[in-house]
N, C-alpha and C positions, 0 to 999 in steps of 0.2 A: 441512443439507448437510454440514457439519464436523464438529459436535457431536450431532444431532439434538436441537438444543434452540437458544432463541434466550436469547443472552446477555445483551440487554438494553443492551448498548454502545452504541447509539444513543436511548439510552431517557432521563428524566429522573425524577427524583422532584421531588412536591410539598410545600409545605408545609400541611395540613393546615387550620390555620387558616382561611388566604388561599384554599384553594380553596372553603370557605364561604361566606368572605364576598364574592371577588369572581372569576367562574372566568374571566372573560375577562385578568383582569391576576394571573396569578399568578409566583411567584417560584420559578425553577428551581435545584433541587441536584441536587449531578453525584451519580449511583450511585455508593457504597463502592467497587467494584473498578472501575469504570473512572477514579477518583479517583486508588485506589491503583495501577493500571497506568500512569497516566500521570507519576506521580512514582517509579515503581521505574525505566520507561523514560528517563529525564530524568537518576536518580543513575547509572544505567548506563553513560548516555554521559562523565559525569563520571567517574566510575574507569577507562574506559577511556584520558580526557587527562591523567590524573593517573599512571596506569600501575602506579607503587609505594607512591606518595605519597597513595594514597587513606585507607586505614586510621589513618593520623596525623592526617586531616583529620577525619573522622568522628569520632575521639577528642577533637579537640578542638573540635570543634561536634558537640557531643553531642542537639542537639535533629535533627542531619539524620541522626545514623547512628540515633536512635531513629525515626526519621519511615522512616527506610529498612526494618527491623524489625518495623515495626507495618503497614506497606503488603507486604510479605513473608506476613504471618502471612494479611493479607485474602486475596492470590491462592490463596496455600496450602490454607485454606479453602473459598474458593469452586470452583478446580480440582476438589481432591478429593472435593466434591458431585457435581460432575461426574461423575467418574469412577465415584464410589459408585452413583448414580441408572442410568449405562448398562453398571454392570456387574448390576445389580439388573435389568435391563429384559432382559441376555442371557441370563439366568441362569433366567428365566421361559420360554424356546424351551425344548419339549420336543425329545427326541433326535431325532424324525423330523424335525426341521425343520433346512434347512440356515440356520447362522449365519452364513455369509459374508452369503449372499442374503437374507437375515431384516433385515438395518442394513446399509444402505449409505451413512452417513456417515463422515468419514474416523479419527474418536475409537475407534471400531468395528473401522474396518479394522488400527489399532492394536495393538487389545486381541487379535486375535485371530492377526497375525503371530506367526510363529513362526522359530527360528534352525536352522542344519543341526543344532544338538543338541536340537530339541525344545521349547527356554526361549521361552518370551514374557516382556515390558516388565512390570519391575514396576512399582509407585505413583509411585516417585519419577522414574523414567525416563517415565512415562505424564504424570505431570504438566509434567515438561521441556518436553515435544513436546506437550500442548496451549497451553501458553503459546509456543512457538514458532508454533504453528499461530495464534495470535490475534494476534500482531506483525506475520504473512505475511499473515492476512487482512484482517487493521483498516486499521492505517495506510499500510501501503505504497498498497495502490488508493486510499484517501480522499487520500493526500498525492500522490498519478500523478494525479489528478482536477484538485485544484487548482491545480496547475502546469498543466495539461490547458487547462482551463477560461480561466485569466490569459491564455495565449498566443494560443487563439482569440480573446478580446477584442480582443487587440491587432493581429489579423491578419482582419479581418472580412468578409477575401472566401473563409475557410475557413467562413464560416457558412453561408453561398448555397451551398459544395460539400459540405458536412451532410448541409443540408437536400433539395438535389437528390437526391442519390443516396440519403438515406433515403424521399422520394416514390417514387420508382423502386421501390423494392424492396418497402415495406410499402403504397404506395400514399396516398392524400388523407383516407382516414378514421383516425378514434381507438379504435380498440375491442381487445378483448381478445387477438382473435385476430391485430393487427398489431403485432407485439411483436418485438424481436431476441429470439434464442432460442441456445441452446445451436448448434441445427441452422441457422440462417442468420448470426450473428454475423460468420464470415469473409465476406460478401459486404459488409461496408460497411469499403471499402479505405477511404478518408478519414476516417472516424473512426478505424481499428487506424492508421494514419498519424501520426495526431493523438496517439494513446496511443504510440507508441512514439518521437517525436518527443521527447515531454515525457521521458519514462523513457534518453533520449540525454542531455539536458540534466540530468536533476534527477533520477540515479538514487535510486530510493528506499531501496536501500541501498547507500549511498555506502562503506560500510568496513565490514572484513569480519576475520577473522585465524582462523589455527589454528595447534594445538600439533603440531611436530615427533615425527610416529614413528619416527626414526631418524636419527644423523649425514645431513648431504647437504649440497650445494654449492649454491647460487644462482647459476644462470648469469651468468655476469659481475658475481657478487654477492660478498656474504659465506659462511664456511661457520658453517650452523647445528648445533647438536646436538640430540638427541630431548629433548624435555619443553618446549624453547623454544619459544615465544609467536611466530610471524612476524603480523604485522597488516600491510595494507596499505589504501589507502584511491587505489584505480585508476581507479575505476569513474567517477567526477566529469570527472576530468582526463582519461581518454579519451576522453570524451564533446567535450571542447574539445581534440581531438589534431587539428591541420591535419592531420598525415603519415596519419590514418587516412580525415577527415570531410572534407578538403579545405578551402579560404583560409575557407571560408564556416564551418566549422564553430561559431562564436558565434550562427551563426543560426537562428529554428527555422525550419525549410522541412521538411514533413512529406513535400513530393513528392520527398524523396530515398529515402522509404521505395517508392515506387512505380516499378515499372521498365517500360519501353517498350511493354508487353501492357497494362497497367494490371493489374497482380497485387503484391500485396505483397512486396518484394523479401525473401530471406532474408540475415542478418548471421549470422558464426559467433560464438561467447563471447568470443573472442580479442580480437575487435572491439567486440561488446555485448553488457558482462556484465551488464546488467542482471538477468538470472534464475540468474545464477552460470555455471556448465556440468558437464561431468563426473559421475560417480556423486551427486553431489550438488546437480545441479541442480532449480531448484523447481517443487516436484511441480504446484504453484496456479496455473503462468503461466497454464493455460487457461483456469480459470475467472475470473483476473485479468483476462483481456483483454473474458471477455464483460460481467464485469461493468462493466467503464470503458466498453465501446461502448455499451453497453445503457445506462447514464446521458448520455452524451453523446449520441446518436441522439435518446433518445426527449426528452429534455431540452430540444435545439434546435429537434424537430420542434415541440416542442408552445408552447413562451416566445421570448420577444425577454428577453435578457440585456446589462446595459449594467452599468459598473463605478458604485456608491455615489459620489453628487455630494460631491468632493474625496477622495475614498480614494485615485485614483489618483496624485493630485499631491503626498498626505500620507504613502504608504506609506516606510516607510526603506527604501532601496534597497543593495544588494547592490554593491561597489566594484568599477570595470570591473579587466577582467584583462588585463594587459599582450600585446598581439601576438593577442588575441584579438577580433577584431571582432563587435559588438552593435548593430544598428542600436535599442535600446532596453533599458534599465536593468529589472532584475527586481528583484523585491522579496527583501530579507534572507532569509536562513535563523534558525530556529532550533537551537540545539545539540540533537540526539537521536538517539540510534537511529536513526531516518530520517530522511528531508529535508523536514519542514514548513517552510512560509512560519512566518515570525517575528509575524507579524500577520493576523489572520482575514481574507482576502478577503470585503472586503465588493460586492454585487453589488444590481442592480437588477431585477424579475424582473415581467416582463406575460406573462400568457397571449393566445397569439393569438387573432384574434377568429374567423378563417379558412380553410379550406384552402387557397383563392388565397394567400394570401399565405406560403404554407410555404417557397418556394422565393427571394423577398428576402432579402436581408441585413437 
């Protein structure tokens, strides 16, 4: 759907060996590039807190600006396979054929923009914006999921309204044809509730910045000039703004996302920025959204989910925020690019045995 190719980021490698000798207990490594994505994602966020001071640090831990370098050269590589492979694949549509309608993944839609002077995206701009498109697509929904996921545990009479209202709509059986879909997704209010709830608390991307086009003034701010750097990091701490979310806003209560009709209420960017706003807001929020409901719906419909005996009492938790009320502790953050939990939610997972019992907690 992005790339017209699967990237494998969910994938593992074996070890060869081990899978001879024993294929039920084998020993997983992580894929080269999603190794090196997740350690280019990791020093990124470090030069961002480091601001000036990164390059002195690198120079004098020379094993991480080498480590940053050598996971650099992977994406670099593995990108421009990409690129290469679907521009080889356009390149084969004979002229009768139209290429917009021939690839309708978004690498595609890419390749084939064009500017009011005619210019399309070269290799290094093309590769920019598919690693941008893999940070939009990976972690942000995998790390909405798990904050998604935590919160239902801990509020387990949104499971019984899940699973209600995914009976309702897909009905008591399991088959192919009862599936969220692109075309019904917005009817399951309580789970978009759930996902947007989580994305209030824990946006997935909590800090953001750009460089000034021009002298300008910050309203009630400082004045900046063009080429400066403004970063700002809003998005978190709006999400815990009483003046916005009201006394409650520490709490997740997803039925603030539902208004009196029972329809999903709308918030403007001002208020939840989670998908940015303006000329430059994210192009993915749609397919963001079906794909977290579409895990949560069919997920719930189908397992009883209970947190791993002592995970929940062992996890490090996240230090309460002064004036901000939490009727319970969240687990830490990790430093990145997004907002991952610090520690793998661990979870307990039974398939039901029943359709009766779809609509229990």
């Amino acid at each position: 759907m992005t790339f017209g190719t699967d990237l494998g980021l969910l994938g593992i490698e074996y070890n060869d060996e081990e899978k001879a000798r024993s294929p039920s207990k084998l020993s997983q490594t992580t894929i080269p590039f999603a190794k090196a994505f997740e350690f280019a994602q990791d020093q990124l966020d470090f030069r961002i807190a480091m601001v000036m001071g990164w390059q002195m640090m690198e120079r004098l831990n020379a094993s991480m600006g080498n480590r940053m370098k050598a996971s650099c050269c992977v994406l670099d590589e593995y990108v421009y396979s990409l690129i290469d492979e679907q521009m080889a694949k356009m390149a084969q549509i004979s002229e009768f054929e139209d290429k917009e309608s021939s690839h309708s993944d978004l690498l595609s839609v890419f390749m084939n923009a064009r500017d009011e002077r005619g210019g399309g995206l070269g290799r290094t701009e093309l590769r920019d914006t598919t690693l941008s498109l893999i940070v939009a697509g990976r972690d942000t929904t995998a790390h909405t999921l798990s904050w998604a996921f935590f919160h239902v545990l801990m509020n387990k009479d949104l499971v019984s309204k899940i699973r209600e209202e995914a009976i309702e709509i897909l009905g008591d059986q399991d088959s192919d044809q009862d599936r969220v879909t692109y075309e019904n997704y917005k009817q399951f209010i309580w789970s978009q509730a759930v996902v947007y709830e989580a994305l209030r608390l824990h946006p997935s991307i909590p800090k953001s910045g750009r460089y000034v086009a021009s002298d300008d003034r910050i309203p009630g701010g400082p004045t900046v000039e063009a080429g400066n750097l403004v970063r700002w990091r809003f998005a978190w701490k709006m999400g815990r703004d009483a003046s916005l979310w009201g006394p409650d806003c520490g709490e997740f209560k997803p039925d603030r996302w539902i208004d009196e009709t029972g329809r999903i209420k709308k918030f403007g960017p001002f208020k939840f920025p989670a998908f940015g706003g303006g000329p430059r807001i994210c192009i993915g929020q749609n397919l963001a959204m079906l794909q977290a409901v579409k895990v949560i719906v069919e997920v719930f419909k189908q397992f009883d989910l209970e947190f791993a005996p002592g995970w929940l009492e062992n996890v490090p938790k996240s230090e309460a925020i002064e004036g901000v009320a939490s009727r319970y502790p969240t687990p830490m953050y990790r430093p990145s690019l997004t907002l991952p939990m610090a520690h793998p939610m661990m979870v307990s997972v039974h398939r039901r045995t029943s359709s009766a019992e779809a609509i229990s907690p």
